[in-house]
N, C-alpha and C positions, 0 to 999 in steps of 0.2 A: 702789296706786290712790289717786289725790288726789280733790279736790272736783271739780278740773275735769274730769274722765274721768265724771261723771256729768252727768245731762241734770238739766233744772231739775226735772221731773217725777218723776227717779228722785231726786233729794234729797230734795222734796217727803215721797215714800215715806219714807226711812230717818231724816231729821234727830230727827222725835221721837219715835224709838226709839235713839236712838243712846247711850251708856253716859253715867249718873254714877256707877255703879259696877259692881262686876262680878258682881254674883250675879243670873246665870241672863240677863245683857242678850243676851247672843249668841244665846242658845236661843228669849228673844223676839223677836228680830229674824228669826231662820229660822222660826219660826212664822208672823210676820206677810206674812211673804211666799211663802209658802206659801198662806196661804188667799187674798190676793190673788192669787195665781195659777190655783186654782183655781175663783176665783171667775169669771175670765175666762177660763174653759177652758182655760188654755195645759199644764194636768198632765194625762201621757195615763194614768196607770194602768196602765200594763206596765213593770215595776220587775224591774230585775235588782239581783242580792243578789249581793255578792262583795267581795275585804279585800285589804287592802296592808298592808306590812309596814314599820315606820319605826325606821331606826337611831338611838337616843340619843346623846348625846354620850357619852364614854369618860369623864368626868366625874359621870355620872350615878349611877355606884356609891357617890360621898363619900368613897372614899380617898383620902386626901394620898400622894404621894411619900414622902414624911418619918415615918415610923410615929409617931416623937414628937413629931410636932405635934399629931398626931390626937385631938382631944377628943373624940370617942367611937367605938365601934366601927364598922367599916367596915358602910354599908348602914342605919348609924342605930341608937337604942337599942330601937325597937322594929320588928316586921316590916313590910315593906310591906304596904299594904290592897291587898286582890283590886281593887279600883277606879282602882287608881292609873294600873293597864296598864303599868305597865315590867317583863320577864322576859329571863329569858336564850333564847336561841336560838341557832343557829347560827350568826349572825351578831354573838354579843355581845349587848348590852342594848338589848333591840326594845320597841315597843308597835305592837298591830295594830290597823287600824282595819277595820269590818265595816260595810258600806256599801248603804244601799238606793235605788236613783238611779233615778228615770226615766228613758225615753229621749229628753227633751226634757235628760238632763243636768241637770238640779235635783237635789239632795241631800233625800231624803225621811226616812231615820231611819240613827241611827250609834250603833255601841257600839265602844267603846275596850278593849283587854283586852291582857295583859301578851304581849308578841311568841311564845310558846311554846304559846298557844293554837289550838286547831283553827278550819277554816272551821265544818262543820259542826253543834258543838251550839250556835253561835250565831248561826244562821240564825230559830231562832224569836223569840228576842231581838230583831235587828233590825227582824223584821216587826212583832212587839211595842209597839213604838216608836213606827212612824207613829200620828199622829195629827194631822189637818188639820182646825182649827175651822173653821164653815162663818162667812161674815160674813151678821151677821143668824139669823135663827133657825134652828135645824135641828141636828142630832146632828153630830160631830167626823165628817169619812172614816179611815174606821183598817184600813181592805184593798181590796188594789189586786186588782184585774181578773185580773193574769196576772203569773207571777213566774218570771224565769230568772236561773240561775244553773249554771254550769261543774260539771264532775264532782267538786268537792271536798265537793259540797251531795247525793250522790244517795243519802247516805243518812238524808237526811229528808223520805222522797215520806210518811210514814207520819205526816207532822204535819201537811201537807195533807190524808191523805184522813181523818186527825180531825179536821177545822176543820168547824165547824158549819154553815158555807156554803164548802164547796172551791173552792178557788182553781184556775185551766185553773195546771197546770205542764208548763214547757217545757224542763224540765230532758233534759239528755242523760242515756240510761241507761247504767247503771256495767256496763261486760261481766266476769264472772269467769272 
């Protein structure tokens, strides 16, 4: 996407958020348009929770071909952090992404975790996450209305019906 694929209005919005550097610009850019969105009512608050799966490059391990070229051992001298999200799966070296979107399609909160991890214990995480500053005074929005998500999520109806104000779930039930 160029400059010109945006309207003047929508530059407007982004230009003085836009990066001098990289710590945290992107996270306040989806912040800030976010609460501009909900500031114009356009976030409906019925957020479905659910993850994709993304292949690394085969490069991503840090082995050379060549064993003796290898300055140090394969996968680095120390372990990868739990945060970094790359893991082995089935598919090789994944990282998952855990995703909680409205249905207008906005991106409302995301957690990154290494490809070998489950949908389920990081359903609360996600929810976790949102939080949308109001513009102007008033508390952040940090739970949505109503939350669906696929049978991979059904067995966490038990962290809705502990939420201090339960959320309507729309979840399908898991048949044993």
């Amino acid at each position: 996407m160029g400059r010109g694929d945006l309207t003047d209005e929508q530059w407007a919005v982004l230009e003085p958020l836009l990066p001098q550097g990289t710590n945290g610009t992107w996270h306040r850019i989806l912040t800030r348009l976010q609460s501009l969105a909900d500031a114009e009512g356009a976030i409906t608050w019925d957020l479905s929770v659910d993850s994709t799966v993304c292949r690394a490059h085969q490069h991503a391990a840090g082995a050379r071909k060549q064993g003796d070229l290898q300055k140090e051992p394969p996968g680095g001298v120390l372990t990868e952090p739990g945060d970094h999200g790359l893991g082995r799966s089935r598919g090789g070296f994944t990282t998952k992404l855990h995703l909680a979107v409205e249905h207008g399609q906005k991106p409302m909160a995301i957690v990154v975790t290494a490809g070998q991890r489950g949908d389920s214990p990081q359903f609360e995480p996600v929810l976790g996450k949102i939080r949308v500053p109001r513009i102007g005074p008033g508390r952040p929005r940090l739970r949505p209305d109503r939350v669906r998500a696929d049978k991979a999520y059904a067995r966490c109806r038990h962290a809705i019906r502990q939420a201090r104000r339960p959320l309507r779930d729309d979840r399908p039930r898991r048949d044993h």
